[in-house]
N, C-alpha and C positions, 0 to 999 in steps of 0.2 A: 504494500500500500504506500501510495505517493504522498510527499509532504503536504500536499494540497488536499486529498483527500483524508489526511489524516484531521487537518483545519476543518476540514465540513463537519469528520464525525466528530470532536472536541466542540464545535458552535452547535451541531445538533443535541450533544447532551446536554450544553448549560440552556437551550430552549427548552430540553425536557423538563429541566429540577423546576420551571416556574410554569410547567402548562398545565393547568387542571385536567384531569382525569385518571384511573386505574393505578398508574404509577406513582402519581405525586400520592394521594391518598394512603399507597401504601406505603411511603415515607412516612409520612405525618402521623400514623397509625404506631407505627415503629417508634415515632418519638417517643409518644404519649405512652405509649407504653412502658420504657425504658426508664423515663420520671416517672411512672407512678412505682413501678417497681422498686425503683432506690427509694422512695417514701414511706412502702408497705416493708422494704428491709430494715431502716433503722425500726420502724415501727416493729418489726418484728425480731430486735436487736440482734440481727444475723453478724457472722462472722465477717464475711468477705461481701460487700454490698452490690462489687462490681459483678459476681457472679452471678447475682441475683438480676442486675443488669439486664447480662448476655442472658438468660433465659428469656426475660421479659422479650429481648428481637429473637431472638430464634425461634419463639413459640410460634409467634405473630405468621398470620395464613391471611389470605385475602379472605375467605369465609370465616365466619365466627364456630361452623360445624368440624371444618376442620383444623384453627385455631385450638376449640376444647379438645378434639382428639391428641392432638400431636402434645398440649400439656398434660394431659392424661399421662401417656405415653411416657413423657420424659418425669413427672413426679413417680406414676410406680415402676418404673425402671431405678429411677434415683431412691426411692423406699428401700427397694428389695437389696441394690448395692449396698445401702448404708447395713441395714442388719445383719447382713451377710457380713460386712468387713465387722462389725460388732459383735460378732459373733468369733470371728477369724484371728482376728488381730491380735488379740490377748495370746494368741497360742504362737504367733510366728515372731513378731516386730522385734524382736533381741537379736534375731540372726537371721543376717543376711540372706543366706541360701535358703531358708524356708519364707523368707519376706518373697526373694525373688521366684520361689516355685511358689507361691500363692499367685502373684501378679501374672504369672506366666498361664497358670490353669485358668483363672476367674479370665482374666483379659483375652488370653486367646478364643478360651469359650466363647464368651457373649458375643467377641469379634465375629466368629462366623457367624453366629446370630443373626448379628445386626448382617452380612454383609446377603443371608438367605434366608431371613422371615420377613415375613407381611408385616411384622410389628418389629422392624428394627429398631426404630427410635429407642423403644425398652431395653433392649438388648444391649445397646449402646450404651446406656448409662446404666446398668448394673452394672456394667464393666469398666466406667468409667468413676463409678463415685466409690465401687470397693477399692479403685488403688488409691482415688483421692485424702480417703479417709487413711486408709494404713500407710501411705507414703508422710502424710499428714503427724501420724503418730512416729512417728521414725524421725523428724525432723524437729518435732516438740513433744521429746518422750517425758515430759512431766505434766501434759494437762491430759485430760480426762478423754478415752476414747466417744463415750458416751454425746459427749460435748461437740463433735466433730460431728458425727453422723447426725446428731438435731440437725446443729446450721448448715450442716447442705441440704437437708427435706427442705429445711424453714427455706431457703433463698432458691430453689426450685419451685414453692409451692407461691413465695410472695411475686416470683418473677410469669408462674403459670397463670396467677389472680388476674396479676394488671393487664398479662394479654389479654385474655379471657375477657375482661371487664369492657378492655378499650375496643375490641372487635364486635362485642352484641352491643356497644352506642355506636359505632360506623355502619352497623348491619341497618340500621333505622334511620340512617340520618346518608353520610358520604356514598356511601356502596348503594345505597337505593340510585342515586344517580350514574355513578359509577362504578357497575360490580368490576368484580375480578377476574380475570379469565379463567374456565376452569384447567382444572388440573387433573396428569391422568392418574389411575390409581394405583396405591401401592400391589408389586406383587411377591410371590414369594418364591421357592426354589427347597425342589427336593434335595437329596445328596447331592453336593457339587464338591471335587476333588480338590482344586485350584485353590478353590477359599478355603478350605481345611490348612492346604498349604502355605496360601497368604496367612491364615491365623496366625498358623505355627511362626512364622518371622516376625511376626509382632510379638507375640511370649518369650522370643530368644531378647527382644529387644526392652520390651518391658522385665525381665526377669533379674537386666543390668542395672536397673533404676536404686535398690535398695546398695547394693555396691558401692554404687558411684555416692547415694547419702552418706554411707559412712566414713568412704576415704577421706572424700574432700567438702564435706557439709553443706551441698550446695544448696541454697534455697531454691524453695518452691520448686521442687521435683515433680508434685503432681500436677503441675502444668506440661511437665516433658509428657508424663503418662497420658495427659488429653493429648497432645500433640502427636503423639504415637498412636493408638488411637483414630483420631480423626482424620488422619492424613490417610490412611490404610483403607478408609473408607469407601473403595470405588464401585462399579461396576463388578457384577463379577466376571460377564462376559469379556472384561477388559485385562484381566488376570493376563492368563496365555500360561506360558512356562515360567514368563517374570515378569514381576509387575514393577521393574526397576522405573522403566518412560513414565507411566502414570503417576507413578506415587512420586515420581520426581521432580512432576510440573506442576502437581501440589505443593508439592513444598519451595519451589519456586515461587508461585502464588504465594503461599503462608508468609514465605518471609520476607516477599517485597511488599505487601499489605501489611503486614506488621511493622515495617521498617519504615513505611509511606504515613502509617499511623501515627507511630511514634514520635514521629518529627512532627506532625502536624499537633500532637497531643502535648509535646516538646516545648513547641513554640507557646501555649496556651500556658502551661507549666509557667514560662519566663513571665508571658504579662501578669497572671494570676501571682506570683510573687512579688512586682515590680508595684502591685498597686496592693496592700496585706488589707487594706479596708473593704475592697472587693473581689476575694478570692474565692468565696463559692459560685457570684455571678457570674465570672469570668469562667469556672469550670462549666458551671451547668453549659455556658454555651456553648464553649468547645466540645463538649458530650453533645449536643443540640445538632450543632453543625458536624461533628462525623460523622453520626450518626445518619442521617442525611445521605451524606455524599457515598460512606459505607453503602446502604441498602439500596442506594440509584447506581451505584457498581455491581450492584449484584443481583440487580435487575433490568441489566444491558442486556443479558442474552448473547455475552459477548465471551472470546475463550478465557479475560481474565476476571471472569467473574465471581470467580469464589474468594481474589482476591478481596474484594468487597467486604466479604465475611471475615476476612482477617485485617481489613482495616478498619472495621468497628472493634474489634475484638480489643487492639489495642488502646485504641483512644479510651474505651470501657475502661478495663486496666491500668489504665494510666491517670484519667480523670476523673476517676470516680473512687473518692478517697473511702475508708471506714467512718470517717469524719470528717466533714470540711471544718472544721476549728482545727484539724491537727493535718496538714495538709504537705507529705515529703514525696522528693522519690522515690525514697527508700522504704521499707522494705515493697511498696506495693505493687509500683508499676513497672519499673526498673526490675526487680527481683521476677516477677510474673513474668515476664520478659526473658528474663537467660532462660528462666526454668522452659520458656516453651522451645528455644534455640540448643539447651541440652536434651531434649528429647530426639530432635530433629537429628542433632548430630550423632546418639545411639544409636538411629534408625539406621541412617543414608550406608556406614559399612553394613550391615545385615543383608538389607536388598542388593548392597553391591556383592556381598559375597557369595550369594546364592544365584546371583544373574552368573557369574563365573562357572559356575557349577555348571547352569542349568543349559548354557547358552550350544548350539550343534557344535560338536568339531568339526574344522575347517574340512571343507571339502565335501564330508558328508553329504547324501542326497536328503534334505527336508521331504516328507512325503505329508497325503494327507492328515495323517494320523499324528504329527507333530503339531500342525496348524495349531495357533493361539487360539483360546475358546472351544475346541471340542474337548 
């Protein structure tokens, strides 16, 4: 694409972000959602606010029927992880090699889950909030597991509320004028060999996560563990023998949306400290406006779209303190941060090592029965 063309589609987008219809509403949707979440969190004096955040956008669905499913979906998946790691955790978190064969059975399980049920969403986050919680306890082995596992239901369930809430007022009011397009429906998948296999690379790589805590004490691990995780997340028909390409233009995506974030959440960072009299307004807007430009990136339709999702994710992250009276880089945005770039860098040798393996030797004839996807 030519520099000229590239100018059209850049001047076509910023006409998108202000022309009323389907898109801009689901923007505005996503906002409102995201403040009211951070509202119902401290209300519900969760841990991590930001997390509750990213629930509140990721719930959000152009229908309010499938808005309440997809929170459904993500509160008892996140239920069942938390009991489960509440269950688990007491018996492994002292040592490494059973921290890391927990992470590896629970994660790689759910992972083929989510990558071959109808109801992956669930799947996804049982697998995601039982390492959250036990990598959680590994990194603050003096507070209570019990405590962990509330505030992740509590800031799943405050961030599933304010979807919820803000989509059946849009279903009566915006979307009566401008519905949403529909969507096609989830499906599911008998035995499939490939995602057993993708699992399995994700457990070798999540199983490194409790290691890497003890060596060198790195915060916020269970963001590598979401990282790992959701990157893994693809098709399954997009497997093949390796899924090094895919998972690799994901993470492409993640960390140029993360790093695109960053800086813009960076720069909000400076002014909000430059002026200490108005440093909640200054975040909220900066949340206001990523948020925004996040979910109209990710509702381009376009191949860096998932970027989108990880430039909200940061901005979340970054600008949305446990407290605006007490408002650092440290530990929250910044630390969430490596933690999701150490995951990433656990992953990338796994897939590289197994694309080595798995790749024809030279010369070999390819037949059909190698073909990617069967």
């Amino acid at each position: 694409m030519g520099i000229a063309a590239w100018r059209r589609r850049v001047a076509g987008e910023a006409r998108a972000i202000v022309t009323p219809g389907p898109r801009m509403v689901d923007e505005l949707e996503c906002v409102a959602s995201v403040l009211l979440a951070i509202a119902l969190g401290h209300l519900a004096d969760v841990k991590n606010i930001s997390w509750a955040a990213f629930s509140g956008y990721m719930v959000m669905r152009g229908h309010v029927s499938e808005s309440l499913l997809r929170g459904v979906l993500r509160a008892v998946g996140t239920t069942a992880g938390a009991l489960l790691a509440l269950a688990a955790t007491p018996l492994v978190w002292t040592s490494p090699a059973l921290s890391g064969a927990a992470l590896a059975l629970v994660g790689g399980g759910t992972l083929y889950g989510a990558l071959t049920s109808k109801r992956s969403y669930a799947w996804l986050f049982v697998g995601l909030t039982f390492a959250m919680v036990l990598l959680d306890k590994i990194e603050h082995p003096g507070d209570v597991i019990a405590a962990f596992a509330s505030t992740r239901i509590r800031e799943v369930l405050a961030g599933t509320i304010a979807c919820v809430l803000v989509s059946m007022v849009s279903a009566v009011t915006l979307r009566r004028r401008w519905p949403a397009p529909p969507r096609p429906p989830a499906v599911g998948f008998g035995w499939h060999a490939e995602s057993a296999r993708h699992s399995g690379e994700a457990a070798v790589a999540l199983a490194l996560l409790p290691f890497l805590a003890t060596a060198f004490k790195v915060p916020e691990l269970s963001q590598g563990a979401v990282s790992i995780m959701a990157l893994m997340v693809i098709p399954p028909g997009s497997i093949g023998r390796s899924a090094l390409m895919p998972v690799s233009r994901r993470i492409v995506l993640r960390v140029g949306g993360c790093a695109c974030g960053a800086i813009v959440a960076g720069a909000f960072l400076i002014i909000a400290h430059a002026s200490m009299q108005a440093v909640a307004p200054v975040l909220i807007a900066g949340t206001v406006l990523g948020v925004v430009l996040g979910r109209h990136i990710e509702n381009g339709q376009t191949a860096i779209a998932y970027a989108g999702t990880q430039f909200t994710l940061a901005i979340l992250v970054t600008l949305v303190p446990d407290s605006y009276a007490h408002v650092t880089v440290e530990p929250g945005g910044l630390a969430r941060l490596i933690g999701i770039l150490v995951g990433i860098l656990l992953l990338v040798p796994v897939l590289a090592g197994w694309h080595l393996v798995a790749r024809p030797a030279r010369g070999r004839r390819v037949d059909h029965a190698d073909e990617p996807g069967d």
